[in-house]
C-alpha positions as CSV (number, residue, x, y, z in Angstrom):
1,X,102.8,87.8,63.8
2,X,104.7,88.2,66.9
3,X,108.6,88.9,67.0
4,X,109.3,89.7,70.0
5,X,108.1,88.6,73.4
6,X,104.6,90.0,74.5
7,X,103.7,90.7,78.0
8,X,100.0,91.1,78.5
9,X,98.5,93.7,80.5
10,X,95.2,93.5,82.3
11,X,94.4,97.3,82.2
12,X,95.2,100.1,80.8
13,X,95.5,103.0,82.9
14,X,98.4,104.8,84.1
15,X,100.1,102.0,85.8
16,X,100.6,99.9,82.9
17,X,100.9,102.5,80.1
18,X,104.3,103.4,82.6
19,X,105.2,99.3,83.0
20,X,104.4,99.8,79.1
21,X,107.7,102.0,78.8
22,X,109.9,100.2,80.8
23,X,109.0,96.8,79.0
24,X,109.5,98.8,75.5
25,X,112.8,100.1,77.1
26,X,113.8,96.5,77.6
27,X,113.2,95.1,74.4
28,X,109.9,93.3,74.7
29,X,106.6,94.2,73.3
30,X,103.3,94.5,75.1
31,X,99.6,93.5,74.8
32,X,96.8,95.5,76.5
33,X,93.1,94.9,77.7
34,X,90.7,97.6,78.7
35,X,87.2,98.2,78.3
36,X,87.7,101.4,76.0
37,X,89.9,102.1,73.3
38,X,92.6,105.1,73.5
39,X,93.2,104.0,77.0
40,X,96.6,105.3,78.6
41,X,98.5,102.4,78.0
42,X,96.5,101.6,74.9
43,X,97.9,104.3,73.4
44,X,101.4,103.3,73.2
45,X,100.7,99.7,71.3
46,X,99.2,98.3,68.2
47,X,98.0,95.0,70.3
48,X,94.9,97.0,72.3
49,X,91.9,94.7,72.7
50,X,89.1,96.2,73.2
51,X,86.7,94.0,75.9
52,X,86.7,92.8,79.0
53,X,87.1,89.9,81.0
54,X,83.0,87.9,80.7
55,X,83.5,87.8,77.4
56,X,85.5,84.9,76.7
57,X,86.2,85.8,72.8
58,X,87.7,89.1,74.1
59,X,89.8,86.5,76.8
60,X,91.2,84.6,74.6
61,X,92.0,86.9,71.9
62,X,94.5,88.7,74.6
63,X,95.8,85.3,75.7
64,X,96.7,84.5,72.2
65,X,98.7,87.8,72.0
66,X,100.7,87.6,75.1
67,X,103.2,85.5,76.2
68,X,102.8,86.5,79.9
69,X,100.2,88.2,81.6
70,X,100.0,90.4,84.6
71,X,97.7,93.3,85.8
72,X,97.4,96.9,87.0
73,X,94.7,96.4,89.3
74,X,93.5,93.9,91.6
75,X,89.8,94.2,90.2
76,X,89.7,91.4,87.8
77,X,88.3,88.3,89.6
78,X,90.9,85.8,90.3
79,X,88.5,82.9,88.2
80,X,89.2,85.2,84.9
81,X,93.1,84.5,85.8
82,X,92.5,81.0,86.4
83,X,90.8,80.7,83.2
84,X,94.4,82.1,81.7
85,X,96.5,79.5,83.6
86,X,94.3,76.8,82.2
87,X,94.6,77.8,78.4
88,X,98.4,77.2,79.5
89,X,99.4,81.3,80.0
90,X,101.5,81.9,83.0
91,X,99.8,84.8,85.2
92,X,102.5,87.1,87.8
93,X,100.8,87.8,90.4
94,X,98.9,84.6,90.5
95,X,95.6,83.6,90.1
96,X,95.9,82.1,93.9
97,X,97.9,85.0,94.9
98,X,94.9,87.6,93.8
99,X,92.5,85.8,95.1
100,X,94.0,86.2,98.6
101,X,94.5,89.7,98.1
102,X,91.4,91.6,96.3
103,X,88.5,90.5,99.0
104,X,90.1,92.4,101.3
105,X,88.4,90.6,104.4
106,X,90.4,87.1,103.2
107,X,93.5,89.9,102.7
108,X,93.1,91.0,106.5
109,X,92.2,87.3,107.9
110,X,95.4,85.5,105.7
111,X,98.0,88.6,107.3
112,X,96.3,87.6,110.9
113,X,96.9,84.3,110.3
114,X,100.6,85.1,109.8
115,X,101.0,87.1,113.1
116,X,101.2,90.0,110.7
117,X,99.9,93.1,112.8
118,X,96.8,94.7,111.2
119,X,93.8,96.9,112.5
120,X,91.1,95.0,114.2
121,X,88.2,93.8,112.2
122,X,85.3,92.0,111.9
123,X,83.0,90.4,109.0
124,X,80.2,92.2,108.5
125,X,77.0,90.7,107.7
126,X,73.2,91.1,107.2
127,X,72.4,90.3,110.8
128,X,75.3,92.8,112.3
129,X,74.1,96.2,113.6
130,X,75.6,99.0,115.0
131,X,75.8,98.3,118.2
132,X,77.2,95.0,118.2
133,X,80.5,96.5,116.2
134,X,80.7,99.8,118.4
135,X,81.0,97.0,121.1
136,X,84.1,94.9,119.8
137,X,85.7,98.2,117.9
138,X,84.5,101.9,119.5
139,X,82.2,104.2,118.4
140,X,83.9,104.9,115.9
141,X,84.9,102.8,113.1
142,X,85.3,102.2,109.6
143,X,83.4,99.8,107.2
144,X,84.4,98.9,103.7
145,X,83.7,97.2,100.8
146,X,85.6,93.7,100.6
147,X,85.7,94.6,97.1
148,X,86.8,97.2,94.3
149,X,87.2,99.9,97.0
150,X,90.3,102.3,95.9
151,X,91.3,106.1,96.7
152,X,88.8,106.1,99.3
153,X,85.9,104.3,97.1
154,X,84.6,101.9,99.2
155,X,85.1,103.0,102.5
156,X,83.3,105.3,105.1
157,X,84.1,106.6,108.7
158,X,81.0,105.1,111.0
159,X,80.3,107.3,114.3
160,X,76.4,106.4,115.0
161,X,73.4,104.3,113.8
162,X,72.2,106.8,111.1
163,X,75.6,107.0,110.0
164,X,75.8,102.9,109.5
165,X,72.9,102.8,107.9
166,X,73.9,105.3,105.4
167,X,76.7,103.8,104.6
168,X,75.9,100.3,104.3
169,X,73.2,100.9,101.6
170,X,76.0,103.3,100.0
171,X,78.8,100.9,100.2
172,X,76.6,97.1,99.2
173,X,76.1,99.7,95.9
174,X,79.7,98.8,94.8
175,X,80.3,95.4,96.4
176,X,77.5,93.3,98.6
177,X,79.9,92.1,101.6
178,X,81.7,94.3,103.8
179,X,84.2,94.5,106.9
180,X,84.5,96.8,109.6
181,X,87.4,97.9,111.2
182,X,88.7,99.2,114.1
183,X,89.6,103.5,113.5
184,X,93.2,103.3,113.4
185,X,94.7,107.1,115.2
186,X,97.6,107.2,113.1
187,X,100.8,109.6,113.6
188,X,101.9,108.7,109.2
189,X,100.8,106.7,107.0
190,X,103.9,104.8,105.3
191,X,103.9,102.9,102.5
192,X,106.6,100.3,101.1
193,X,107.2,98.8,97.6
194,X,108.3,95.0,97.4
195,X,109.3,92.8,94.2
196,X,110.2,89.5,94.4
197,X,111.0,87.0,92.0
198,X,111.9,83.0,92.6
199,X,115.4,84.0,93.5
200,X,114.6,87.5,95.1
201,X,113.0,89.6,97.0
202,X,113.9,93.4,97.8
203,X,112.4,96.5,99.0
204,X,112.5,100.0,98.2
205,X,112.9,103.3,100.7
206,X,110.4,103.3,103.4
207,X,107.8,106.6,102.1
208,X,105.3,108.8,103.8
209,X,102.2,109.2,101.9
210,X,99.8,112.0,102.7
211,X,95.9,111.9,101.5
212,X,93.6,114.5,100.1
213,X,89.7,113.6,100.3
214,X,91.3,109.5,100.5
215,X,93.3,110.1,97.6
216,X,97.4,110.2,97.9
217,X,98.4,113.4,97.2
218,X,102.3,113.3,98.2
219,X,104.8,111.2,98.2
220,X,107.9,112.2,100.8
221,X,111.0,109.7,100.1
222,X,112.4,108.5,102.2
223,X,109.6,108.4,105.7
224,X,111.5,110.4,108.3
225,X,111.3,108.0,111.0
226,X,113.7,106.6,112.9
227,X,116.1,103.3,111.1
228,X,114.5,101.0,113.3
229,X,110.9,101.7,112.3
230,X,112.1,101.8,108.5
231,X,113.8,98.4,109.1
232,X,110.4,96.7,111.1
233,X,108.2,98.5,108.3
234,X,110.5,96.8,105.7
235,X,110.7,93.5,107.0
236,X,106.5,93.8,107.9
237,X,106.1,94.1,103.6
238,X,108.2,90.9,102.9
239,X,106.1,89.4,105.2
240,X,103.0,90.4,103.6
241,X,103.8,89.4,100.6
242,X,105.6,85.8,100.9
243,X,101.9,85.5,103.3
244,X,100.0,85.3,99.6
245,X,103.1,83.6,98.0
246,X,103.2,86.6,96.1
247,X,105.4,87.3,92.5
248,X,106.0,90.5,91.0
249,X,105.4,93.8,92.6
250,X,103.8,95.0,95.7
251,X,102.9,97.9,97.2
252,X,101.9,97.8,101.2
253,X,100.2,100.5,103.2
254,X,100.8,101.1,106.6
255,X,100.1,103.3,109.6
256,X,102.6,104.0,111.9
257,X,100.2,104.1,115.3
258,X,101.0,106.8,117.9
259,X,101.8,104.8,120.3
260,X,104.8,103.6,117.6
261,X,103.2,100.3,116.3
262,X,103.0,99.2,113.1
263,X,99.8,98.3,111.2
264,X,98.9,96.8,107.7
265,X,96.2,98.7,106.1
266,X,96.1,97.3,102.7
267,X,98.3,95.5,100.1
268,X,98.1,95.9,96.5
269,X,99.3,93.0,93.6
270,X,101.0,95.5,91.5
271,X,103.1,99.1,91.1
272,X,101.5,101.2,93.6
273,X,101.1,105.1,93.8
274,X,103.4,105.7,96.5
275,X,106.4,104.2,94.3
276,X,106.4,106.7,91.5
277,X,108.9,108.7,93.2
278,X,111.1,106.0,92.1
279,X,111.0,106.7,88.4
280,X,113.8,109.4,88.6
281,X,114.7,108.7,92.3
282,X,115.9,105.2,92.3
283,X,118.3,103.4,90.4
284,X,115.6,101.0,89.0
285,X,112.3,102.2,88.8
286,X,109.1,100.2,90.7
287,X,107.9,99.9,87.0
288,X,111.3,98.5,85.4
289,X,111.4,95.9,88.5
290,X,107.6,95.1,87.8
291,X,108.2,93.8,84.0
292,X,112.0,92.1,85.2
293,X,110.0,90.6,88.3
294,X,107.6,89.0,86.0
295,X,109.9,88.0,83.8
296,X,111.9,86.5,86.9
297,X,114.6,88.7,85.6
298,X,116.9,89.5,88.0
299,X,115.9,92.6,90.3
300,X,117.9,96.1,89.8
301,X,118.9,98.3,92.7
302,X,116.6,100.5,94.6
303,X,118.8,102.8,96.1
304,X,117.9,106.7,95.8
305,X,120.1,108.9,93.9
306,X,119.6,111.6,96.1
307,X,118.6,112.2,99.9
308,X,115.2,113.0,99.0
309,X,112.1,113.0,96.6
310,X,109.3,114.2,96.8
311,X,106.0,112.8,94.5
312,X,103.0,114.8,94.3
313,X,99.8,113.5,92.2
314,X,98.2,116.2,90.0
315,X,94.5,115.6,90.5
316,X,91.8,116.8,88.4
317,X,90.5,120.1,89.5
318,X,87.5,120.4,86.9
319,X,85.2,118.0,85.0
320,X,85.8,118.2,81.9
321,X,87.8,117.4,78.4
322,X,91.7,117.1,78.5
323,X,93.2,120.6,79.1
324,X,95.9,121.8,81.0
325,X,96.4,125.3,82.3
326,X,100.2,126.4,83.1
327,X,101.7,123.4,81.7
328,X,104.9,125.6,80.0
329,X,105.3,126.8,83.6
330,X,106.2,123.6,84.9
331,X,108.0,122.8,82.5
332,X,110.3,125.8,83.2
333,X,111.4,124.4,86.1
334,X,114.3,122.6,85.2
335,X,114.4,120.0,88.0
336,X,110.8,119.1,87.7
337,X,109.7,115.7,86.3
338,X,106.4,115.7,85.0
339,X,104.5,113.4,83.8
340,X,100.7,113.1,82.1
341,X,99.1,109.9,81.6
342,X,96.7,111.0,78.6
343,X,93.5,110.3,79.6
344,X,90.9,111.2,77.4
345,X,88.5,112.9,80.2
346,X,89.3,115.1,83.9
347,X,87.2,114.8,87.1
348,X,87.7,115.9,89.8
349,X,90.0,114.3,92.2
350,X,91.0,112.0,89.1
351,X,94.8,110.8,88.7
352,X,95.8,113.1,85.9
353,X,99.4,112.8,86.2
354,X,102.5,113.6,89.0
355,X,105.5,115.2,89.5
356,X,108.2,114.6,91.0
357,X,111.4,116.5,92.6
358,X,114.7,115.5,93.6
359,X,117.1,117.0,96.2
360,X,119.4,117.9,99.2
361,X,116.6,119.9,101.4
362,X,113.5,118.0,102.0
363,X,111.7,121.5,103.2
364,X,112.7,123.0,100.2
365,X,111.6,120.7,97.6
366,X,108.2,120.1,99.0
367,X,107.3,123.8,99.0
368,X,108.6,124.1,95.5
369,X,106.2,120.7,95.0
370,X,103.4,122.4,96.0
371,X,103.7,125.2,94.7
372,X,104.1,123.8,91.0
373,X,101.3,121.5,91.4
374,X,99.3,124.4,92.6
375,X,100.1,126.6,89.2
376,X,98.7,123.1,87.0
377,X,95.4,123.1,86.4
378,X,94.0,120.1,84.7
């Protein structure tokens, strides 16, 4: 019997178990959905199903428990959403919204369509070749899946035939369409956080994200570029996101060219990597503003508390159980926020957790970064 009001989670990884707090902090209760039990956000509610989204029995179970659904990934195909908005269950971001975003070739062509600037690219079907892209985008180039492609998944750098080939039998292994596009020869990659409700919509600091083997590795709050680039990057995400008549929480990825353009690389329908700086940084956290944007509460400020932040993601450096190695080290650090998302199993190159540090010298607390998440073996 419910008492309180249930928001409904579509995944349980790290991203919701952290929405998970900050819904729990606010007073309402929370439902989740993943295809294994334990899960990280599974772990912090009674109301786990256990399923996933072709089994209808599983579907509706979840709807029953949740007053209001949303998601942690963009994975789950927009018709499974739909089939929540027609048993009468309200769905932030939308069903419409998601199905704009998560093919990511209808992503790039819907931000074109909008004069938003974005890499060149094409469609990639069975009668294109290698030749015919290396025409319209250079040698080199990069293809992708349209689909379920994350940290790197789904993508590969194309510089010759044999190279193509490879990598379209490799990538139509996770999703049977593709897009190519054009090599982008970035000097950062930023990355901006937006949440909007009906009456709102606001951003938060402008970040540089930097990649290890695809995967984000750090975090530097706020990008240190100049105001005006901050300002275009800024107004660039709103765009993106009123483009898909998007709700709730965004997070866009960008390069910043070398010739100082701007470029859309992705966008992503929920609390993004990049923002979990903001859990001690900010004023309101990307994952408090997730549940109040859902709940078209209004929005809490995004200012940082300090000049700088710095996030770095604690991969896994082994495959195997749950251990961690140096973990009273870190903890001796007294300005250190660390946090573990309690997953059951380590790989290598798997999100394990992050820390964060806060502070007046931006050289200062990186190196201290790094050298912390260096000691953490996981």
């Amino acid at each position: 019997m419910k008492n309180r009001f249930r928001i409904g989670i579509l995944g349980g990884g790290q991203l919701a178990r952290m929405s998970a707090y900050q819904a729990y902090k606010l007073g309402f209760d929370i439902a989740i959905l993943e295809k294994t039990k334990n899960s990280p956000a599974g772990q912090l509610t009674h109301n786990e199903c256990v399923g996933w989204v072709e089994n209808k029995k599983v579907l509706q179970k979840f709807a029953q428990a949740s007053d209001i659904i949303t998601l942690e990934n963009e994975f789950v195909d927009h018709q499974h959403l739909k089939y929540f908005e027609k048993l009468g269950k309200k769905v932030v971001p939308s069903s419409k919204t998601i199905s704009l975003i998560q093919d990511k070739y209808l992503q790039k062509k819907t931000l074109f369509k909008k004069d938003i600037p974005v890499p060149q690219f094409y469609e990639v079907s069975a009668k294109s070749n290698y030749e015919e892209l290396a025409a319209l985008l250079g040698a080199r180039f990069i293809l992708k899946s349209r689909k379920l492609g994350y940290d790197g998944y789904g993508n590969a750098e194309i510089k010759d035939q044999p190279g193509y080939n490879k990598a379209i039998e490799k990538l139509s292994k996770r999703h049977n369409q593709l897009l190519a596009e054009r090599f982008v020869h970035f000097e950062k990659e930023l990355a901006v956080i937006v949440a909007r409700t009906k009456k709102e919509i606001i951003t938060y600091p402008v970040v540089e994200t930097i990649q290890k083997n695809h995967i984000c590795h750090i975090v530097i709050a706020p990008a240190q570029i100049e105001e005006r680039l901050k300002k275009q990057a800024e107004e660039i995400a709103i765009e993106c996101v009123k483009s898909v008549n998007g709700f709730g929480i965004f997070g866009i990825e960008m390069f910043l060219c070398k010739d100082g353009k701007i470029l859309v690389n992705e966008m992503a329908p929920r609390p993004h990597n990049s923002g979990h700086f903001s859990i001690e940084a900010c004023v309101t956290s990307q994952f408090e503003n997730h549940i109040r944007s859902v709940l078209d509460l209004p929005l809490g400020s995004t200012q940082m508390i300090m000049p700088f932040a710095v996030m770095l993601n604690l991969l896994g450096k082994k495959n195997y159980g749950r251990k961690i190695f140096n973990y009273k080290k870190a903890l001796k650090e007294n300005d250190i926020h660390l946090h573990l998302y309690g997953k059951e199993e380590s790989r290598i190159g798997r999100k394990m957790g992050h820390i964060t540090i806060l502070g007046d010298d931006l050289d200062e607390i990186l190196k201290r970064a790094k050298a912390v998440e260096k000691e953490i073996i996981i």
